[in-house]
N, C-alpha and C positions, 0 to 999 in steps of 0.2 A: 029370265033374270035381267033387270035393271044394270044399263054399260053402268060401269062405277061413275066414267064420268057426263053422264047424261043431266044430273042436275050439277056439282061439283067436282072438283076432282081431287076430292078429300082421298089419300092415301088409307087413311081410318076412319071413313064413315059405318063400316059397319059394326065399329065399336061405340057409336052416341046413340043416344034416342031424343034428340032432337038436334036439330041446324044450327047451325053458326048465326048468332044477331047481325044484322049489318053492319051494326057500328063495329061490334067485332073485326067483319070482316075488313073494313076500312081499317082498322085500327093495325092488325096484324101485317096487312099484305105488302109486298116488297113489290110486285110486280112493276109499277109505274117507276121506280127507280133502277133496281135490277136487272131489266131488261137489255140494257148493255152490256150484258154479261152473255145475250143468246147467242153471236157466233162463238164464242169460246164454249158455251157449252156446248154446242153442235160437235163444234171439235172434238171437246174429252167425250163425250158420248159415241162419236165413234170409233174412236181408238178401246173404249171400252167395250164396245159391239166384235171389234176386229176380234180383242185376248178372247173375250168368248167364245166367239168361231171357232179358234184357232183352240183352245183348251178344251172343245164338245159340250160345250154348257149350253151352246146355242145352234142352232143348223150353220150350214153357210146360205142356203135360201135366205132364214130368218134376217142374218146380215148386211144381203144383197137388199132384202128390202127395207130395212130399217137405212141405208144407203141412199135408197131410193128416195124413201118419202126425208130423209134429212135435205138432200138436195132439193127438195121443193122447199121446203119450208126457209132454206138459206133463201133462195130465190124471191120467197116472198117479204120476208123480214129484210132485205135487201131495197127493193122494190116499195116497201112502205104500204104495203098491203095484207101484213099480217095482223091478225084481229087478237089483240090481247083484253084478256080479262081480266076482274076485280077478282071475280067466284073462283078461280084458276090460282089464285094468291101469288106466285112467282114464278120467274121465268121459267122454271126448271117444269112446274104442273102442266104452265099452257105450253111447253114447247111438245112434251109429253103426249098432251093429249091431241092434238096437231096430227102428230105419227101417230096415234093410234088409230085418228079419221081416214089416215092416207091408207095404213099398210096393215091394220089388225090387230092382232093376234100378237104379229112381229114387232108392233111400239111395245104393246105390254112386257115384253119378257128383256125388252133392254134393261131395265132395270134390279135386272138378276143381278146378286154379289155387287150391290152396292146402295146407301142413303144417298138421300138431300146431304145429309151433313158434309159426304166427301166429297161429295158432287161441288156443291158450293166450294168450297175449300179449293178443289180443283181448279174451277171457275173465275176465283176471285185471282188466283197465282198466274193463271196465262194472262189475264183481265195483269194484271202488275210486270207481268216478266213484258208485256206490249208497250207499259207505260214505261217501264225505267226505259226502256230502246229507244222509247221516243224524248226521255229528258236526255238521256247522253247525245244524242242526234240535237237535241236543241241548244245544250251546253259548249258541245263543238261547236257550234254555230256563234254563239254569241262571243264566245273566248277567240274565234277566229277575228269577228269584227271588231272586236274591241284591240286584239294584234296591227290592224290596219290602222286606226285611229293612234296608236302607240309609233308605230311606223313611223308615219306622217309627222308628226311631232316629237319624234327622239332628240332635238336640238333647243324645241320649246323650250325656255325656261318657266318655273312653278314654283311659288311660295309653297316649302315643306312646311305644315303649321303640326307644332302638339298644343292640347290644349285651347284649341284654336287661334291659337297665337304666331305670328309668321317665326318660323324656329331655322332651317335654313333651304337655302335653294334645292330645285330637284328638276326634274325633268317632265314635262307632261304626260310625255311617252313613259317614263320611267313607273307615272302615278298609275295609269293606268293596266302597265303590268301586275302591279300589284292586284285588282282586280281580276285578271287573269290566272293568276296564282289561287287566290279563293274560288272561282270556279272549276279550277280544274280539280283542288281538292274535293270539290263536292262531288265533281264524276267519278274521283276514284272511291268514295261514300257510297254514288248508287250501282255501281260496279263490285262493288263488294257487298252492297244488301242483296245483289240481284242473285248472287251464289244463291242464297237461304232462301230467296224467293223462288227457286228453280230445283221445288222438291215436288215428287209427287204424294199427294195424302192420297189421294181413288183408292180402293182396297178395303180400308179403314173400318168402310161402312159406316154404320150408327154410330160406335164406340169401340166395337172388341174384333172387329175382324168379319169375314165369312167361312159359311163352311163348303163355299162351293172351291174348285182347284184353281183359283187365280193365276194369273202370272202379272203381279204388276212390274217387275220392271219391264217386263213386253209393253206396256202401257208406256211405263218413262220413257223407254225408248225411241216408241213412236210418236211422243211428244215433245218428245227434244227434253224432257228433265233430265236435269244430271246425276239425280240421287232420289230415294225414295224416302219420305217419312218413317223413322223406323218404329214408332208408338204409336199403336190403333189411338190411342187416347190422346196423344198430342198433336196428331194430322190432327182430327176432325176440330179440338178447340184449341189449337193455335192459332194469332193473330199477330203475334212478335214481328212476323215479314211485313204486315199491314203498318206497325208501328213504326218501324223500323225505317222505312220508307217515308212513313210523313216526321219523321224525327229530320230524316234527311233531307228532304222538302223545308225541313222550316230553317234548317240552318241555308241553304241556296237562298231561300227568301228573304233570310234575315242581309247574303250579303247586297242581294237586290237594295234592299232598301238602305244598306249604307252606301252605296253609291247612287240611288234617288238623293238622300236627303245632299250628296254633295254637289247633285245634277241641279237641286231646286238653290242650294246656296249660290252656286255657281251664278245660273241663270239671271239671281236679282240684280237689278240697274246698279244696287251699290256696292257690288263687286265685279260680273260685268266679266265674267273669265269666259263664256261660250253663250253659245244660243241655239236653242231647240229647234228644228225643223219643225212649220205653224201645221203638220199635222199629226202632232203629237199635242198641240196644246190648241186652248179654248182662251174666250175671250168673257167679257163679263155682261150682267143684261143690263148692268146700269152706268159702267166705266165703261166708254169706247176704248180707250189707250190702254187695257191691260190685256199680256199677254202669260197666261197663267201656265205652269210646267202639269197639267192635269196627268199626264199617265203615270212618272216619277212619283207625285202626290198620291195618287191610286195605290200606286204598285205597295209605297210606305204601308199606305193603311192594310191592303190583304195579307199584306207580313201577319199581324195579327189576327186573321182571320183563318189561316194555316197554324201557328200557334196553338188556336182554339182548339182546331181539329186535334189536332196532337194530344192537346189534355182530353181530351173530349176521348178516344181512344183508350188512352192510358186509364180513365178513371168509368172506361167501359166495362174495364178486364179484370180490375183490379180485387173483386169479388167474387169471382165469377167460380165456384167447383170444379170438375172435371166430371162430364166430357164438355158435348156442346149442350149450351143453354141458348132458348131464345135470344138472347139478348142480344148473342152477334148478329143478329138481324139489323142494326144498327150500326156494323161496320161500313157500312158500302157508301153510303151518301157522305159523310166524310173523308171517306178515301176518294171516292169521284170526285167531288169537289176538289179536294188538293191537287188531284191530278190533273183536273182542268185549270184552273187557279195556276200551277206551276206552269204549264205550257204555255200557256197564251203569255204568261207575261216575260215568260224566255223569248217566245217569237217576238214578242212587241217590241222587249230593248234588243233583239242582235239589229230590226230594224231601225230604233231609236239611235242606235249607238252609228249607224251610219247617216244621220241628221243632226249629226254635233256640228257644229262650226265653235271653232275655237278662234280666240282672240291674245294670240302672243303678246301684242302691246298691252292691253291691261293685266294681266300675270305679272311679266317682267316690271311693271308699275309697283306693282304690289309688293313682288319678291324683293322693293330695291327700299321696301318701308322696315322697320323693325327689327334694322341689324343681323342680316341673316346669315352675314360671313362672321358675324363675332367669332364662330367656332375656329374659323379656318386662322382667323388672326392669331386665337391659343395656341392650336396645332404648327404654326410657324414657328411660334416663341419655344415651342417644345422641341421642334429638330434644332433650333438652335442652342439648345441644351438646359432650357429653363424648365424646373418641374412642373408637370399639369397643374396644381392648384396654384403654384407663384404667376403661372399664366393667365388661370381662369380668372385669380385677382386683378392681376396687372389689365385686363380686357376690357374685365365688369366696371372698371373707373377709366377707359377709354367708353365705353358706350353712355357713363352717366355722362362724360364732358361734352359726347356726339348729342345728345339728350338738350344738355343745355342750350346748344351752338346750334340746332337744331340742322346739324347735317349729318350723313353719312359716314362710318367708316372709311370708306375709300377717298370720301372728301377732305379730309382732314392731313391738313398738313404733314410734310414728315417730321418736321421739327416737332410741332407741337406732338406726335405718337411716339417718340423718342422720350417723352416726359414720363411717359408710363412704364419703357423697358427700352434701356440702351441698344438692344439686340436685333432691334429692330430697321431694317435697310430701307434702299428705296424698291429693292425686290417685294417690298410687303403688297406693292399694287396689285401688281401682278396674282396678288394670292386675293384678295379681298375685291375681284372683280366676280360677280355671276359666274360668270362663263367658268374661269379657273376656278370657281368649287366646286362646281359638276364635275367639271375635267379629271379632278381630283380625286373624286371619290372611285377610281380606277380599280374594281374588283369587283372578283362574284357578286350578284345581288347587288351593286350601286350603281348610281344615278347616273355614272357617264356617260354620254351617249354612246360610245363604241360597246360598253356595257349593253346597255339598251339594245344595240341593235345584235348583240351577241344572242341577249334571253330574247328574241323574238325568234333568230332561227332556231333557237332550240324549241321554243313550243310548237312553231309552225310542223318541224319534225316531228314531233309527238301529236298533233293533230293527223296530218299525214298518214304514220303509222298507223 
């Protein structure tokens, strides 16, 4: 009798009466992209060889060598010497057939009490429980360096703009924790997707189960899951972890690229607040003198290219029957992609983020344009017993008169700010200077420096931890 896999290693060849077309098989095969899934399936394949042994479905011989020949094949798939193929369709057939060159009889019967369906499922979940470990390892990283740059600059002063309009002072260090804030939420995001993503389906099989005597939690166990899939029909066509994940991924990306687009504002000559270490950025092929913010600009545009995936995903599933249909065959290059895409551009800014140079003179420049203490001016008139809107009024026709005179709040006479609210002393300096509005905003979550350097030992703690 003909080995099954001598010309393919069609699982059901001996149910067609003729071959797969090649364009077929082009068309169908996952192999060239799914093949980074082969140590993890190595893995669940032999946790799933171990329950067998252990439950008598398989020898322990069988085990030892299904062991044996996996050890080689890690070896060579390591090595960059494993020969994968088209006719093979996926990882799961060529690794298969691999062990059945090496060890017999013994590849064949791994596949006792279990599909491709679980298999995969299995595969893509260690393939994600690997990826989250490595965004939260890249999220500490960059929310660490971005701590350091907040450090450095907790005294900085920064035009607080809404609107983009200069609204009032703030602290650099202080701006920047806020971006630390939004990434930390997003690790406790992939911290909590990674729960859902740390189930096992194996078991499952095709759809309904097997009838040999399983033991999958001996499987979780030895896999490090924490829980089992409890629906033969929802293990094998779930992808909610898959989603879930690049759901998560787009909102980290999305805060990526609000702080590109303020890296790229930043940067230009006509505001002039930092400048990028020249190897993050390019130059032009026809303007010698430009120095273009390329990664930032980059990073903005993959935002949307992780988005895509997301819908792309959602509107994969969104039809889809019970159990598994082809179709999740489609999940993996999208989900790689994000996971590539997130990474690199986590490494790139925890490095970019220590090639900032900042420039406190143009800031403080800025912060000193567009009446940025008006608040503090109301808020004076208010401890002095004047209500908030008789303040906000009394201000708004102190800034229209600064408007005219074309100076400052703090420059303005005290006589002439007397005109607007008797209440007013020559303590008002003191309030309507930079420095004293930072100073001021003295509580949880504001801008003062001593603030500032409060919220960085706490997250440093919390990275720590």
């Amino acid at each position: 009798m003909t080995d099954q896999f001598s010309k393919k290693a069609e699982a059901w060849s001996a149910r067609f009466s003729e071959p797969v077309s090649d364009l077929v098989k082009r068309y169908t095969a996952s192999v060239f992209f799914d093949k980074r899934l082969a140590l993890f399936d190595i893995e669940g394949s032999l946790a799933h060889a171990e329950m067998l042994a252990a439950q008598g479905i398989i020898s322990q011989q069988d085990r030892a060598e299904i062991e044996r020949g996996m050890a080689q094949i890690r070896g060579e798939i390591e090595a960059g010497s494993f020969e994968w193929l088209l006719d093979l369709e996926d990882v799961h057939l060529n690794i298969e057939k691999r062990l059945t060159e090496l060890v017999g009889d013994a590849g064949k019967r791994l596949h006792t009490g279990r599909s491709r369906n679980d298999q995969v499922a299995t595969d893509i979940r260690l393939y994600m429980r690997a990826a989250i470990d490595d965004v939260l390892g890249m999220l500490a990283g960059l929310r660490s360096a971005l701590v350091d740059l907040a450090e450095r600059h907790a005294d900085t002063i920064l035009p607080g703009f809404t609107h983009l309009q200069v609204a009032q002072p703030i602290t650099f260090g202080h701006h920047m924790l806020a971006y630390v804030e939004m990434f930390g939420r997003d690790a406790e995001r992939m911290q909590d997707a990674r729960r859902r993503v740390n189930r096992l389906p194996l078991g499952a099989a095709a759809l309904a189960g097997t009838t040999f005597p399983i033991d999958r939690l001996r499987v979780a166990k030895t896999l490090g899951f924490e829980d089992v899939c409890h629906n033969s029909l929802d293990a094998v066509s779930d992808r909610d972890f898959a989603i879930e994940f690049t759901a998560a991924a787009s909102l980290i990306m999305m805060h990526i690229s609000r702080m590109s687009e303020e890296l790229i504002l930043w940067m230009s000559p006509r505001v002039g607040f930092i400048d990028i270490a020249d190897r993050f950025c390019t130059g032009s092929s026809i303007m010698p003198q430009k120095k273009n913010p390329d990664v930032p600009e980059l990073a903005r545009g993959k935002t949307g290219r992780v988005y895509g995936h997301l819908m792309g995903l959602l509107t994969l599933m969104k039809g889809q029957p019970l159990a598994y249909n082809k179709d999740n065959q489609e999940d993996k290059e999208p989900l790689f992609d994000t996971v590539d895409t997130l990474i690199d551009t986590l490494r790139i800014f925890t490095d970019m983020a220590g090639g900032i140079t900042v420039k406190p003179e143009a800031m403080r420049a800025a912060a000193l344009q567009g009446y940025a203490t008006a608040t503090d001016l109301a808020d004076y008139l208010v401890k002095k017993g004047l209500p908030f809107r008789d303040a906000h009024e009394a201000v708004a026709r102190a800034v229209r008169a600064c408007d005219i005179a074309k100076c400052d709040l703090s420059e303005m006479p005290l006589e002439r700010l007397r005109e607007f609210s008797p209440l007013i002393e020559q303590d008002v300096y003191a309030v309507l200077t930079l420095e004293g509005s930072v100073a001021a905003r003295d509580h949880v979550g504001g801008t003062a420096p001593n603030q500032v350097r409060s919220a960085i030992a706490r997250v440093r703690k919390q990275l720590e931890g």
